[in-house]
N, C-alpha and C positions, 0 to 999 in steps of 0.2 A: 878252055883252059890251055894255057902254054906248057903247064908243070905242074908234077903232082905237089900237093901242101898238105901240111898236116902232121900230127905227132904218128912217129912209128908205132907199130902195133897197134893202132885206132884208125890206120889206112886201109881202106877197103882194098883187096885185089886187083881188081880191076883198075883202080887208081892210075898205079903204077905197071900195070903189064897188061895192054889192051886183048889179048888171048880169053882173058875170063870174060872178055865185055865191057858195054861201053861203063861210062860213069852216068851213074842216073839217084833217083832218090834210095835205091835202094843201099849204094855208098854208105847214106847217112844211117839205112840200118845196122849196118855192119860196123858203125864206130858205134853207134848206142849200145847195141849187144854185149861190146870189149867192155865199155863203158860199165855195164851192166854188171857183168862178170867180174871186173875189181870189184866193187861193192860188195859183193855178194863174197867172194875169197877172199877179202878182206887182204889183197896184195896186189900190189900195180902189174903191169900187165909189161913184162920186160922178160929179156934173157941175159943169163945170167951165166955165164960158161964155168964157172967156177965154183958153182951148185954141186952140192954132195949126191944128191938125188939125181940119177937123170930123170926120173920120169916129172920132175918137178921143174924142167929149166925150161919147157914150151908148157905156157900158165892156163890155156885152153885145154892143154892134153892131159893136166895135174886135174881140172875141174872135171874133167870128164870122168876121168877115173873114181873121184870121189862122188860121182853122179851112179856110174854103174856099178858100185858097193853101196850106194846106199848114206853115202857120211854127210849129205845134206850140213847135219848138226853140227859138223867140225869143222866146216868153214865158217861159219859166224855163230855170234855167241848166241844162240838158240835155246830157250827153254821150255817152250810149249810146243805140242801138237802143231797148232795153227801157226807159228811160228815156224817149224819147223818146212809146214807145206809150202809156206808162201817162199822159203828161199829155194826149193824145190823147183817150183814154178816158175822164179826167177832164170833158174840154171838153166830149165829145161829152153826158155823161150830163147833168151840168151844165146843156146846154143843152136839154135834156129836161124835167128839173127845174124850169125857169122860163117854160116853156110858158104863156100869158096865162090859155088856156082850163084850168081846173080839171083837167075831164075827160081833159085830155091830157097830163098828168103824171103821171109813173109813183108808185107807192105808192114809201115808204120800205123794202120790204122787196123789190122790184124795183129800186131805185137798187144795194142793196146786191148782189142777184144780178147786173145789170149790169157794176158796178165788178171782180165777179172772173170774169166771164165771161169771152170772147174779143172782143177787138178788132172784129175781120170780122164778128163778128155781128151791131153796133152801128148801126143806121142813122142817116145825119146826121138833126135834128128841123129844122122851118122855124123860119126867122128870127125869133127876136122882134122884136115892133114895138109895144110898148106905149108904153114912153114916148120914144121918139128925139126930141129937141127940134129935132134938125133939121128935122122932117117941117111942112111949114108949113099953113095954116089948108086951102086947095085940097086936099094926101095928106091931111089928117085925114076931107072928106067924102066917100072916096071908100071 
């Protein structure tokens, strides 16, 4: 590659700043994941500085939080149980998917065993923190 390409916010890390790693297939996890995540929050995947909400203007750190409360329900229009798990599921793999570190994203053919696995098997992954524009100049050295 000469140059990174590709829409912002669906660019893997490493793309763009060779520290996290080369580019390999796992890039393409990290744009499916984002990919994923619109769907699922039912909102494109952009910042937005002009946002009422901080905790809503980095669109990974808005889903997380409605991950570890539980609001599944209130990012898409959910009305069953089973409904409910599957966007669940989605969030949880998703946010697997967009892990910073290369190494800690699942391959494409473990997103896809995940996805029709069981629920309970699925362990929450830590919070992204790559790009939160919240995080000011002090959380970035730290």
């Amino acid at each position: 590659m000469t140059g990174a390409r590709g829409t912002v916010g669906y660019i893997a890390p490493e793309v763009f700043c060779r520290n996290f790693g080369g580019v390999s297939h796992k890039s393409d996890v990290y744009s499916y994941g984002m990919l994923v995540l619109e769907m699922v929050g039912g909102r494109k995947n952009n910042i937005d500085i002009q946002e009422s909400n901080a905790s809503e203007i980095y669109f990974p750190d808005w889903i997380y939080e409605n991950l570890e409360q539980g609001k599944c329900q209130l990012l898409l229009q959910v009305t069953t149980d089973e409904e409910q798990e599957i966007a669940r599921k989605m969030i949880i793999v998703s946010m697997w998917c967009i892990q910073t570190n290369p190494s800690n994203r699942p391959s494409i053919s473990k997103v896809v065993e995940m996805l029709e696995g069981n629920l309970q098997s699925l362990e929450i992954p830590p919070k992204p923190f790559l790009f939160s524009p919240m995080m000011s100049d002090q959380d970035s050295s730290t």
